[in-house]
C-alpha positions as CSV (number, residue, x, y, z in Angstrom):
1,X,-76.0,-54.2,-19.7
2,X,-76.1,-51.2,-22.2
3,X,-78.6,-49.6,-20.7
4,X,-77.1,-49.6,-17.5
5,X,-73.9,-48.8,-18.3
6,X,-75.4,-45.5,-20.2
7,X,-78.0,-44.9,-16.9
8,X,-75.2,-44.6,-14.9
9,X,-73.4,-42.1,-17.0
10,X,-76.9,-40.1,-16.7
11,X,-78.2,-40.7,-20.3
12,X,-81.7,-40.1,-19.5
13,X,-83.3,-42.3,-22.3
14,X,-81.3,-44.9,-20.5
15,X,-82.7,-44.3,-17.5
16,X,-86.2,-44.6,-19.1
17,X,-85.8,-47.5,-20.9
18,X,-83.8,-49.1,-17.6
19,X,-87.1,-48.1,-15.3
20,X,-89.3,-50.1,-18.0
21,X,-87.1,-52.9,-18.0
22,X,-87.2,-52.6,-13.7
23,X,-91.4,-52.2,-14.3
24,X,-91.8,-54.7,-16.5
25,X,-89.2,-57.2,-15.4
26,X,-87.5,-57.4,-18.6
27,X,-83.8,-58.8,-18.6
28,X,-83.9,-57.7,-14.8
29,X,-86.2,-58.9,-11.8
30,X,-88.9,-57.1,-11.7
31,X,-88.5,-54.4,-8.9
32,X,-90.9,-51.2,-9.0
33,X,-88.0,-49.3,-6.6
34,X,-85.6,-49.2,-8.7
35,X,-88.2,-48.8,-12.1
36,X,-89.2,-45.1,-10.2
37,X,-86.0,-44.6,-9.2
38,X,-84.9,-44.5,-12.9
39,X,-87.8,-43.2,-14.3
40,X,-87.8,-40.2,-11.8
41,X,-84.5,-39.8,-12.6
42,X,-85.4,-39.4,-16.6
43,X,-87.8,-37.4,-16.3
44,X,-85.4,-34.8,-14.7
45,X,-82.9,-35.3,-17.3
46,X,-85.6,-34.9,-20.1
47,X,-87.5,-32.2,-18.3
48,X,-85.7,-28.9,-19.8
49,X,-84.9,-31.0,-23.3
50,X,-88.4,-32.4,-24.8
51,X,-91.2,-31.1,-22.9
52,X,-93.7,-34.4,-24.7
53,X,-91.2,-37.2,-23.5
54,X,-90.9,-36.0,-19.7
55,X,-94.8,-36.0,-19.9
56,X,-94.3,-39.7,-20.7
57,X,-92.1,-40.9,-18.7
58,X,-93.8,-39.0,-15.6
59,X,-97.0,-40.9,-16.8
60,X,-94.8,-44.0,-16.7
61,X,-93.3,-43.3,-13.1
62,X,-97.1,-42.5,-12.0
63,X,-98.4,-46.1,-13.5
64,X,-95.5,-47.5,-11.7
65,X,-96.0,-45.5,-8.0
66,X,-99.7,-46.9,-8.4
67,X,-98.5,-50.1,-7.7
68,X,-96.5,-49.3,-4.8
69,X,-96.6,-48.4,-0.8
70,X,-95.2,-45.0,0.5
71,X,-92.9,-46.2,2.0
72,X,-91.3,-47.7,-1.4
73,X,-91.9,-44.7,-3.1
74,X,-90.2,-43.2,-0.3
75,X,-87.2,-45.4,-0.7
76,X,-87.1,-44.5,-4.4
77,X,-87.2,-40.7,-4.1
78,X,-84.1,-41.6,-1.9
79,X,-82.2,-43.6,-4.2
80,X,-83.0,-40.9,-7.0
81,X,-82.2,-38.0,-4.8
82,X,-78.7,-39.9,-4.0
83,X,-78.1,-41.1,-6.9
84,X,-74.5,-39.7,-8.5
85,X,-73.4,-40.3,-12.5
86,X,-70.2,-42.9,-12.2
């Protein structure tokens, strides 16, 4: 709840620890959609701030992609690109 709560104010460690939790199916169904979607979204928040963390969580939104159509990973880039801070 936490971490979604801080995801959707755009706290990007949120975001990644949210798209694990999606990956992984931890506390949440698993659902690799919404695990990019959050993990793309943290690596934009992290990409100006710690140059070593966005490498990791693009690694971790690449593992996730692996596992995935294009047309999900489609979908994701979607939801990412539309994606607003509430």
């Amino acid at each position: 709840t936490w971490y979604r709560k801080a995801a959707d104010q755009g706290d990007a460690s949120a975001q990644h620890n949210l798209g694990g939790m999606y990956a992984k199916g931890r506390g949440v169904k698993q659902d690799y959609v919404q695990a990019y979607k959050w993990l793309d979204l943290a690596a934009v928040g992290f990409s100006s701030s710690d140059a070593a963390l966005h490498s990791t969580v693009v690694s971790n939104r690449d593992r996730v992609a692996a596992k995935m159509t294009p047309a999900e990973i489609a979908k994701a880039q979607l939801l990412a690109r539309e994606w607003k801070p509430q």
